[in-house]
NUTI-891658 format. One line per field, with one value per residue (C-alpha): residue number from 1; residue in one letter; x negated, y, z negated. Coordinates in Angstrom, 1 decimal, always signed. Layout:
REM NUTI-891658
num c(NUM, ...)
residuo c(A, ...)
xx c(X, ...)
yy c(Y, ...)
zz c(Z, ...)
END
This chain:
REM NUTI-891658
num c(1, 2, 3, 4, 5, 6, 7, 8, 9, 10, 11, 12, 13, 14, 15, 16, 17, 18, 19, 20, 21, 22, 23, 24, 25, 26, 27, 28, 29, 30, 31, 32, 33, 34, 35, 36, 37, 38, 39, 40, 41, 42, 43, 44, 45, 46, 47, 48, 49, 50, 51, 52, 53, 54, 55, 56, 57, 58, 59, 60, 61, 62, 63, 64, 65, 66, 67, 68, 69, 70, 71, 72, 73, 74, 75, 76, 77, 78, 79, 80, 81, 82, 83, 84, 85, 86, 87, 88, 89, 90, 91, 92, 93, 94, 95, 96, 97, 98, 99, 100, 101, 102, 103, 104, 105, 106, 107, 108, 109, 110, 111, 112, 113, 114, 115, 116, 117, 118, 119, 120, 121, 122, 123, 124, 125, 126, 127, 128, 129, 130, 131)
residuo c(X, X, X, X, X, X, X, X, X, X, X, X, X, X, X, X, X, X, X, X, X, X, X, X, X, X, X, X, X, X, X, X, X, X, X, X, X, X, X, X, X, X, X, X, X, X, X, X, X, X, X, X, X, X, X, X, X, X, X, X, X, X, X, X, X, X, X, X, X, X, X, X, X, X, X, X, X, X, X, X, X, X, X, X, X, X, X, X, X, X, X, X, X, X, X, X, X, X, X, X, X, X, X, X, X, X, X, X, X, X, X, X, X, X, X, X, X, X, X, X, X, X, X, X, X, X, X, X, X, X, X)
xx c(-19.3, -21.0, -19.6, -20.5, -19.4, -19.5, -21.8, -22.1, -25.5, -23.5, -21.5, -21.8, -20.5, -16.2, -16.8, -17.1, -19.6, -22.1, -22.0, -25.5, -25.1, -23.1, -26.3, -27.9, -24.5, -25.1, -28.7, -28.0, -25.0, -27.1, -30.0, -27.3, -25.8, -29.6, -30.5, -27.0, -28.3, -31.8, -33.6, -35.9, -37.0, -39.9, -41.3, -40.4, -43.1, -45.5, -45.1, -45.6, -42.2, -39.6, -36.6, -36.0, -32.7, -32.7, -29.0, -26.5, -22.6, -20.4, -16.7, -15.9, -11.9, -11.2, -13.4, -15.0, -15.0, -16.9, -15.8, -14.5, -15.3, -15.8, -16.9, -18.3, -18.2, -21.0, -20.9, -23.3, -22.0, -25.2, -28.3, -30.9, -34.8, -36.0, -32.4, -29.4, -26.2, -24.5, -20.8, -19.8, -16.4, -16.6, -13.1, -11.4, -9.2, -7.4, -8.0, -10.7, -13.3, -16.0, -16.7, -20.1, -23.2, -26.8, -28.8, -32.3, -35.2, -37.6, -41.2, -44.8, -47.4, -48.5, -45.2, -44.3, -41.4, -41.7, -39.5, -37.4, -39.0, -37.5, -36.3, -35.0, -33.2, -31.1, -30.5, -28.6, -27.0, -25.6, -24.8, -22.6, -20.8, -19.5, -17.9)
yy c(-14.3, -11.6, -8.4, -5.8, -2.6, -1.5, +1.4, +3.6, +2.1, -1.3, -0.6, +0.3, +3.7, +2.3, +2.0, -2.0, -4.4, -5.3, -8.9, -9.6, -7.9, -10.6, -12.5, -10.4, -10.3, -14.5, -14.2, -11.5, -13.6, -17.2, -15.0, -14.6, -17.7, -18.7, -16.2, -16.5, -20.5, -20.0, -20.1, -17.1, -16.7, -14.9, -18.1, -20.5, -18.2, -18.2, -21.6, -22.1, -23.3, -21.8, -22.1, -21.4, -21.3, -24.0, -23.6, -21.3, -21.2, -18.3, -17.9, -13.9, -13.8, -10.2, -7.1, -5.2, -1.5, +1.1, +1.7, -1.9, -3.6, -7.7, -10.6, -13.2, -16.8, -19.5, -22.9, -25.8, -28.5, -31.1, -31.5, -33.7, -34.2, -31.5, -29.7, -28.0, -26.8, -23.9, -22.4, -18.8, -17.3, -13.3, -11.5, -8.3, -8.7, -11.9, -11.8, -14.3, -12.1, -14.2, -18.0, -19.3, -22.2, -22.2, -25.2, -24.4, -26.5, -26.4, -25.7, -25.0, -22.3, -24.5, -24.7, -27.9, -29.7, -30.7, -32.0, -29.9, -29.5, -31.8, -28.7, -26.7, -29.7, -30.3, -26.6, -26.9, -30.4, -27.9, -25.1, -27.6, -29.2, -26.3, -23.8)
zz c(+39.7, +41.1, +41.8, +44.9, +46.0, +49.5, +50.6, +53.5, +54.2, +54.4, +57.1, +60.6, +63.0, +62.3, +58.4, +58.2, +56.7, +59.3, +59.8, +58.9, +55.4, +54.3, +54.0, +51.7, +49.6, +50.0, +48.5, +45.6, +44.4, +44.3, +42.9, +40.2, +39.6, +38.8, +36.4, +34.5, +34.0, +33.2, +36.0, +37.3, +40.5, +39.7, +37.3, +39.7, +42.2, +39.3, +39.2, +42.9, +43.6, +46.4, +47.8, +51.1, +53.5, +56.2, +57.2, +57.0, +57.7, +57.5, +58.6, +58.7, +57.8, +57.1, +57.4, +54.4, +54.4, +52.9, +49.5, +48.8, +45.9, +46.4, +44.0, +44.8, +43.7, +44.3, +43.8, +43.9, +46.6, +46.6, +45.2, +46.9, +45.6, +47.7, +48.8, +47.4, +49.4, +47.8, +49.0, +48.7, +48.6, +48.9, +48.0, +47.5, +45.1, +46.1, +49.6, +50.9, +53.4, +53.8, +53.2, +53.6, +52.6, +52.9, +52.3, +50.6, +51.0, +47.6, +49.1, +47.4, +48.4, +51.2, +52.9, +52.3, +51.1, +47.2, +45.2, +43.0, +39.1, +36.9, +34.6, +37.5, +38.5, +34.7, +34.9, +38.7, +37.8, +34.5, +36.9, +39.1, +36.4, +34.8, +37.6)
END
């Protein structure tokens, strides 16, 4: 679970989260759940493997304001060869704000479509059998 507190750069003129932020929020928290299971961005670049978003879903239910402090949770749905579908459920407190899911494509350095390493892959199949 990643947590997140609300600054005024966050928000726009009445105080709230501007919608788009909760993107970024989406990306630090999955960056997160990586790192806690072994798996570093940064290698996987050095190793010329990326993932990149090729959908996203979110449902805004109530508003974060400046100040707030949220957690996030992330969960891997799916994993495919090449894909993985992960959900997100930011809170305050108890209250569910934001739900969301971003499918990421595993690409190389030209762009294309690869299949995910086989040791990136045990570490996600981990990942989503222990919550």
């Amino acid at each position: 679970m990643y947590k997140l507190r609300i600054y005024y750069e966050d928000t726009d003129a009445g105080e709230v989260v501007y919608y788009a932020n909760y993107l970024k929020y989406f990306e630090r928290a999955r960056t997160e759940l990586f790192r806690e299971n072994g798996i570093e961005l940064l290698e996987l670049i050095k190793r010329g493997v990326h993932f990149v978003v090729s959908e996203v879903e979110a449902k805004f239910i109530v508003s974060a304001v400046l100040g707030d402090m949220l957690s996030i949770e992330t969960k891997i749905k799916e994993i495919g060869k090449v894909s993985l579908t992960i959900e997100y459920i930011i809170k305050r407190d108890s209250t569910v704000l934001v739900t969301g899911k971003t499918k990421m494509g595993c690409i190389n350095d030209n762009f294309k479509l690869t299949k995910i390493p086989p040791d990136v892959l045990e570490k996600l199949k981990t990942t989503m059998n222990h919550p």
